[in-house]
N, C-alpha and C positions, 0 to 999 in steps of 0.2 A: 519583555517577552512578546507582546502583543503588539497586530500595527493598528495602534491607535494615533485618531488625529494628535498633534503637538498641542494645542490650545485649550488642555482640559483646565476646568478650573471647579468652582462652587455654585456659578449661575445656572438656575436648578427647573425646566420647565416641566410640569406634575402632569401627566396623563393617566384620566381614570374613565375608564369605558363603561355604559352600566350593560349587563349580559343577564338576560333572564337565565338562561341555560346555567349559570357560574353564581346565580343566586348572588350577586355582589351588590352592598347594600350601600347608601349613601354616607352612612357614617365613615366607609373605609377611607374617605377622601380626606377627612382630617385627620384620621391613622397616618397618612401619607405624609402628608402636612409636617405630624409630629417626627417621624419616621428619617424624613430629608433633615432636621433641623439639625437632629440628635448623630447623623453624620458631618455636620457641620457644610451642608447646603445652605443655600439662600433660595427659598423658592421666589420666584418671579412673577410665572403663570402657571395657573391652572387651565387645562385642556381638556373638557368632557367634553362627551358624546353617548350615544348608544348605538347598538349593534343587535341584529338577533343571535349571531354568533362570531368568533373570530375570525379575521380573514386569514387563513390559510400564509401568505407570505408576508407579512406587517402586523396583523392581527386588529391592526387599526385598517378603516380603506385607504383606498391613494386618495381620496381627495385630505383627508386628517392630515395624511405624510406632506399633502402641497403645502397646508397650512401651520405643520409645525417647521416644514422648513423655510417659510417668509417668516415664523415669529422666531426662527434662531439668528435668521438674521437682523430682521427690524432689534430683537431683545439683547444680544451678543449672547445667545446662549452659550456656556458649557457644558451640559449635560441635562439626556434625557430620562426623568425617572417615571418610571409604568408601576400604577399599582394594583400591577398584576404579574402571575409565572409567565416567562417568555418563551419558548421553544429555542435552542442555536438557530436553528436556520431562520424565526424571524427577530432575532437579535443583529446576525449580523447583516441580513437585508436592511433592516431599519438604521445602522449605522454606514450601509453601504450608502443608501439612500440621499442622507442627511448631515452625511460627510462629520457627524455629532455620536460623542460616546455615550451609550444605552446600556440603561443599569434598571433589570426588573426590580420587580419585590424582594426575591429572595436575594440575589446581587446584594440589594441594600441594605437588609437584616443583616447578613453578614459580614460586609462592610464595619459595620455600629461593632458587630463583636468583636471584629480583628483592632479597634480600635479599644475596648473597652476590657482587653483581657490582658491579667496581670500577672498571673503566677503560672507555673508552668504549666501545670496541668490545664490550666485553661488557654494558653498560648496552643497546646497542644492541639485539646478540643477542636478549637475553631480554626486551625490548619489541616485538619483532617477533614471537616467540612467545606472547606473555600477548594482545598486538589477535588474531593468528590463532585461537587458542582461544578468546578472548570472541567474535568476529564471529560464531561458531556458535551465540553465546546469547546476543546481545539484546535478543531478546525479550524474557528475563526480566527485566531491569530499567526495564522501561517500563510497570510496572503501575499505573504513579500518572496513566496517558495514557488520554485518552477512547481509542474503540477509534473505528474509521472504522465508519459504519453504514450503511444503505441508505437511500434516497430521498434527493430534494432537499432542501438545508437542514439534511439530521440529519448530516452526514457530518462527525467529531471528525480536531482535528490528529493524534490519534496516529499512524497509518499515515505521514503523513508524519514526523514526527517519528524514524522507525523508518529511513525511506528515507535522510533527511539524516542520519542519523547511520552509517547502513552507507556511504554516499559519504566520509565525513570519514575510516572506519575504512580504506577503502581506500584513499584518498589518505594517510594514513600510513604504512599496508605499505608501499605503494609508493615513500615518499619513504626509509624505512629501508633497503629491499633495493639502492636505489641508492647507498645510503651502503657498505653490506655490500660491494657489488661493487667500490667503490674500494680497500678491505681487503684482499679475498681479491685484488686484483690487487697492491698493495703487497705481500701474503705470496710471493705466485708469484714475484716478482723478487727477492725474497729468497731464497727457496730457490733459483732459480737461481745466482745468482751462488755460493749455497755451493756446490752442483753445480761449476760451471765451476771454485771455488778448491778443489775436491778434497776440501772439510770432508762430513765422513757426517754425517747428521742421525740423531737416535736420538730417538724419540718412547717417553715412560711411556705404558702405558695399564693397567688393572685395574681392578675393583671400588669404585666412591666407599670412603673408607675404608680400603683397603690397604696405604696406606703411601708412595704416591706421591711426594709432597709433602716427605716426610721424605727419603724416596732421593734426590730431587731437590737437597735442599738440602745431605746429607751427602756427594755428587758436586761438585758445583759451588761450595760456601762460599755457595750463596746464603740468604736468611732470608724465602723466603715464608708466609703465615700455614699453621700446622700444629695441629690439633685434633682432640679422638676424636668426630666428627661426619660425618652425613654432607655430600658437599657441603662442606667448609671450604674448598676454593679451588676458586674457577670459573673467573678470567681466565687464561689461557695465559702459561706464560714462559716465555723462552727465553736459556739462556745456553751458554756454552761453556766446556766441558770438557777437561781434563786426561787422558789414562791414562797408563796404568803407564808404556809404552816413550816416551811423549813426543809419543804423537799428538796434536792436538786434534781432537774433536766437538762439535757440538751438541746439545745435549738439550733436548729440551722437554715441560715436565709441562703434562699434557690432563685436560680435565673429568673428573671420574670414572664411570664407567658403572653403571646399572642395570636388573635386570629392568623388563621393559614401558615404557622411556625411550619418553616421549610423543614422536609424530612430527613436533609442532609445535618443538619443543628438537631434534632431530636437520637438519632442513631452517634452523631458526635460524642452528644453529652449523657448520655448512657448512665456513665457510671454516677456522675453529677447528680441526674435526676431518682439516680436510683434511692439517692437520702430520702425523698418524697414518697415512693413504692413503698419501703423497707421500715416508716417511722411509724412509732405507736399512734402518733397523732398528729394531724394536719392543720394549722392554721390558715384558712382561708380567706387573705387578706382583700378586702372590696371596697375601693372609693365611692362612698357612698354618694359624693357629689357628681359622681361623671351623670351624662346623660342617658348613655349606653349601659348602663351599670349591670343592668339582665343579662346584656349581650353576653359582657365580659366573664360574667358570673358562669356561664353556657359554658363559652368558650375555652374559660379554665378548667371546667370540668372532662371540656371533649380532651385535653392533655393531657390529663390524669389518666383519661382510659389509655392512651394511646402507652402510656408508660405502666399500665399495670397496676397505677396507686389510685381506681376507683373503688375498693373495698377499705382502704383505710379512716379509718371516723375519721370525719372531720367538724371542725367549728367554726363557723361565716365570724370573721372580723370588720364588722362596717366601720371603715375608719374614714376620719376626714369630719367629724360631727359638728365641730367647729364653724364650718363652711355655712353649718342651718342654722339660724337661731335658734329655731323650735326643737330641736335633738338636743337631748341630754343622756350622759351614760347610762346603758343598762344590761342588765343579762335579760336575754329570753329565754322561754324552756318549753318542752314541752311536754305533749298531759303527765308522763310518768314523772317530770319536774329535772329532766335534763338536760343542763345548759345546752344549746345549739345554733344560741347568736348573743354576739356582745356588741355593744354599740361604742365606739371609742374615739380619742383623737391624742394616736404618737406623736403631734407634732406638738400639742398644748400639755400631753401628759394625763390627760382625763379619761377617767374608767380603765386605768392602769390595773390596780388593784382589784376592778370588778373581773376584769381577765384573769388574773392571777387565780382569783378563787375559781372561777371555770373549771378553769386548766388544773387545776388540785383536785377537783372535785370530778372531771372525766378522767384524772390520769387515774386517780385510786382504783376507784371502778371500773377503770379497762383490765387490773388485774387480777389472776384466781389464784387460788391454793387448793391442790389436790392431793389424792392418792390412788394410788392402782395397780396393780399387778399385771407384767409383762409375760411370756411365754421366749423359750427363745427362739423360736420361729418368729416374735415379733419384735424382732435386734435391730429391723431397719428403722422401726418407728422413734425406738430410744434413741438411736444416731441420730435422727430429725430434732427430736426435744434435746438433744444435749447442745445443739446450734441455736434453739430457738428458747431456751427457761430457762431456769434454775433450778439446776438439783440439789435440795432439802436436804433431805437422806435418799441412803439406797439400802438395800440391804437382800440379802439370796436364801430362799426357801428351800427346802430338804428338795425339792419337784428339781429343783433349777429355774426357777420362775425371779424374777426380779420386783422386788416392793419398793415401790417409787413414792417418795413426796416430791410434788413440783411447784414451782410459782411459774407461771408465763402468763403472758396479755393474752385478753379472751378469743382475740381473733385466730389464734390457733389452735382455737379447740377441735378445729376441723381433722387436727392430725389423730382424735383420739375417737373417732368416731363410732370406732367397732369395739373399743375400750369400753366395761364397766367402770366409772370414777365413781369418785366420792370426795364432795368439798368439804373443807378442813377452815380450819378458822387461823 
């Protein structure tokens, strides 16, 4: 579809600009690093500089451009990867330039997905986000099109060519997001009914590469694909879990997170993410050996707001304890004596068990048992709690007032706020 050069390949030269203004830090460079590998790049060179701000048509200056194009050709480069967002117009100036194919940040996150996604609904996902970020750029693949010109008779298909093909691109979004909506409606009745059968749902979330996938599978007996990449599992799974005392949960391992997650891959995976919003409890998976470990720490949490699951408890899982001689497993708590960090290693199996009791001992206590009386003027709030608890009993007063027992997790106690309750044992 695009006129790109013929000789693309893997030879991969890394350009990172540092920008006060874009706050871009020196760690993103081995993000990069990792980022090209995990698409199966071979980086060659690295290309810094700094800048006080981007150059309007390159975003790097022309002298950068002179110099990455003597190193494509002294290197044989096939492709340039920027780790940073590009603008169309200086994507394809910079490929006009340099006669070499240019793949931002986002480009190449997505790239990793389209590669890493197995079921359909994740096939879906990340085809709804690759048309949403091409439809900003195709322009630039239509340079082999007369351009539309002025006067009668001179006027070239291109322009339309450009039209019909932005009508096609949106008749696919749109035939995708309808597919999505069936999804994320089949996921909502699912978590309902777990809701209603009392099961907690426990959503991983952390850093692409922390170890998620591993925890997941040392939990559960399951065998999803696990590698030191990033990005090694995209599609969501979900199974259910055992603890200590003989509970069961659900668990479900989620995308992995990263700095500057393109907002085309955040709106995609919606329904995905929505496991993490919507679950009684969050596991917050953290390599406790990275260097960056705070950042990541940050950084996952700016995701969580961005999807609506920063009010859900959560518990820091520092995994990886292995890596320290001087760590050894443990629960932390705090003053009230509340677990809110476990120290562990999925890949060795240690402080399995000290999680386990965590996780028994927040799930209990995230739930209540109440009672209360409704009015029927307040019919909308019972439709709320019959999506979000469990009803007990029920039973109807001489008045027409309804007598409610309910079990739900504490975090919706927000729904009864103008409610007199009274907890029940």
């Amino acid at each position: 579809m695009f006129d790109r050069p013929a000789n693309t390949g893997e030879r991969a030269i890394l350009v990172h600009m540092e920008m006060k203004a874009f706050k871009i830090d020196k760690e993103d460079l081995a993000e990069l690093r990792e980022l090209a590998k995990s698409a199966g790049a071979e980086p060659i060179y690295e290309l810094t500089g700094s800048r006080p701000k981007p150059d309007a048509k390159y975003f790097i200056g022309s002298g950068k451009v002179d110099e990455l194009r003597t190193l494509i050709s002294e290197l044989q480069a096939d492709i340039i990867l920027f780790n940073h967002p590009l603008t169309p117009s200086q994507e394809r100036n910079l490929e006009q330039a340099l006669s070499t194919r240019v793949v931002d940040r986002n480009g190449l996150i997505l790239d990793i997905f389209a590669q890493r996604a197995q079921t359909f609904e994740g096939k879906l996902q990340v085809e709804l986000a690759q048309l949403k970020h091409l439809s900003t750029r195709l322009v630039r693949g239509w340079t082999h099109l007369e351009r539309q010109k002025g006067g009668i008779g001179l006027r070239g298909p291109g322009e339309t060519q450009l039209e019909t093909d932005r009508r096609l691109l949106a008749v696919r979004i749109q035939q995708i997001q309808k597919r999505l909506e069936k999804v994320e409606t089949q996921r909502h009745q699912g978590r309902a009914k777990r809701k209603k059968a009392e099961v907690a749902s426990v959503s991983l979330v952390g850093y692409t590469n922390a170890g998620k996938s591993t925890l997941f599978n040392r939990l559960t007996g399951a065998d999803i694909y696990v590698a030191d990449q990033l990005f090694a599992t995209l599609d969501p799974t979900l199974r259910h879990c055992q603890l200590a005392e003989g509970s069961e949960i659900v668990l479900a391992d989620t995308v992995g997170f990263i700095r500057h997650l393109p907002h085309e891959l955040v709106a995609a995976f919606k329904s995905t993410l929505q496991e993490a919003s919507e679950a009684t409890l969050l596991l917050h998976v953290i390599d406790t050996n990275a260097e960056d470990r705070d950042d990541t720490i940050f950084q996952v949490n700016q995701v969580l707001i961005d999807i609506g699951a920063e009010k859900v408890p959560q518990l820091q899982v520092f995994n990886k304890i292995d890596l320290i001689p001087e760590l050894a497993p443990r629960i932390d708590r705090n003053e009230q004596g509340v677990p809110i960090r476990v120290w562990i290693s999925a890949q060795m199996g240690l402080g399995i068990e000290l999680l386990q009791t965590a996780l028994q001992e927040l799930l209990v206590e995230s739930r209540i048992k109440l009672s209360f009386s409704l009015t029927p003027a307040e019919a909308s709030i019972r439709a709320k709690l019959c999506e979000v608890a469990t009803i007990l009993d029920e039973q109807y007063s001489e008045s027409g007032e309804w007598q409610l027992r309910i079990e739900m997790e504490k975090k919706y106690l927000g729904l009864l706020k103008t409610i007199e309750i009274h907890e029940i044992d």
